[in-house]
N, C-alpha and C positions, 0 to 999 in steps of 0.2 A: 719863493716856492716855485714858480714859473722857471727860472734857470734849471731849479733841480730838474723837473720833471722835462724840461728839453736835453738835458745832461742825459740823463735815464733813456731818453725816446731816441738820443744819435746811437749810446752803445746798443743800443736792443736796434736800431738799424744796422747798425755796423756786423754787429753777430749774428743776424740772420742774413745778409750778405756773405759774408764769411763762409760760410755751413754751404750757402746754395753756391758759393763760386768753389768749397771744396768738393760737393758731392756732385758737379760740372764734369770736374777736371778728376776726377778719379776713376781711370777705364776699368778698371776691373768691377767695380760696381757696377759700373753704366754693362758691362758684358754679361754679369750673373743677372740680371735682370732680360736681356735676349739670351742668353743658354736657357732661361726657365719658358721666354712665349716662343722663340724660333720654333716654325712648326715645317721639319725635315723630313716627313713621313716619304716624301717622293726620291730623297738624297737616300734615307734606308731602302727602300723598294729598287735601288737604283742601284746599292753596295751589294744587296746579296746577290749571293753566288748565283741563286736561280738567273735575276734578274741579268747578270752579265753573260748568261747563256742566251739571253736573245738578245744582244746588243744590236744583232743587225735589221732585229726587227721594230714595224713602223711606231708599235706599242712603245716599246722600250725608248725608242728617240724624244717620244713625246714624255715620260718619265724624267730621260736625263733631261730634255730641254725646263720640264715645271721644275725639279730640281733646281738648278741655275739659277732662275728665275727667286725660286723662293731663297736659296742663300746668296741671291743679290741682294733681297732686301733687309742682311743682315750687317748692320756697322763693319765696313771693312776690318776696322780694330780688333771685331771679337769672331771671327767669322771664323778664327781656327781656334777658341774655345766651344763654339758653337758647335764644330765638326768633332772635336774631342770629345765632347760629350756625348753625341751619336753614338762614335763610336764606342764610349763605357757601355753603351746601352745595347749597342750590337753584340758587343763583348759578352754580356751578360745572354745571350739568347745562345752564340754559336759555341760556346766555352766547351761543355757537355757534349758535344756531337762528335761524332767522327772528322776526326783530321781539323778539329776547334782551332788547335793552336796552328796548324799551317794555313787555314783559311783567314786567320783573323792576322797574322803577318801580311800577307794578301791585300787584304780588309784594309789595313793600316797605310799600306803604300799608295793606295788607292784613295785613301782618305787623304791622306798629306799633298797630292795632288788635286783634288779637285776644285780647290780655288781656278788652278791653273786649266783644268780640262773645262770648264767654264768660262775662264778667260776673263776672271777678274782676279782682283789683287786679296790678299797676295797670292804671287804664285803658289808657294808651295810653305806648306805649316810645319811645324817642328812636332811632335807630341813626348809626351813625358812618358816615360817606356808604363807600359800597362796590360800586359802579357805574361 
């Protein structure tokens, strides 16, 4: 009886091993879990149009800089899912406005860069056309 129940207690180690070394090693997981708490409110205040109309001012430095800062603290891995998703979210506000589709082209090249205008990796993200 003792054999069995240590037979029993290796695979029920082995299996919950297994599970925790798969859901380790599976970034897209690990990334929808920061696309959901990444909190970007300074990267959006930083992308709209207003915002880039004062770029040269001291408000707006401090914007880009908390920006930076907060998608530094996002897994390099998913930091251009993270920025994708902003941007569905942006997408969904300037659609309807005037001149939507050429701002949010704009928006996008802007977005696919800002790893880089940040100066961390990657430089520059790919997105899935969504326009």
């Amino acid at each position: 009886m003792a054999f069995k129940e240590l037979i029993t207690m290796a695979l029920l180690i082995s299996l919950m091993s297994a599970l925790a070394t798969a859901q380790y090693n599976n970034p897209k997981e690990s990334c929808q879990r920061e696309v959901l708490e990444a909190d970007l409110q300074s990267c959006r205040q930083f992308m709209m149009p207003k915002g880039r109309e004062m770029l040269r001012s001291i408000t707006n430095q401090s914007i880009q800089e908390k920006c930076c800062r907060d998608l530094g603290k996002v897994k390099s891995q998913c930091r251009c899912d993270v920025i994708q998703e902003m941007m569905l979210n942006l997408q969904e506000e300037i659609q309807y406005t005037k001149g939507g589709s050429k701002t949010m082209e704009k928006l996008m090249g802007m977005g696919a860069k800002l790893p880089s205008i940040c100066g961390i990796s990657p430089g520059y993200c790919h997105f899935q056309e969504m326009y």
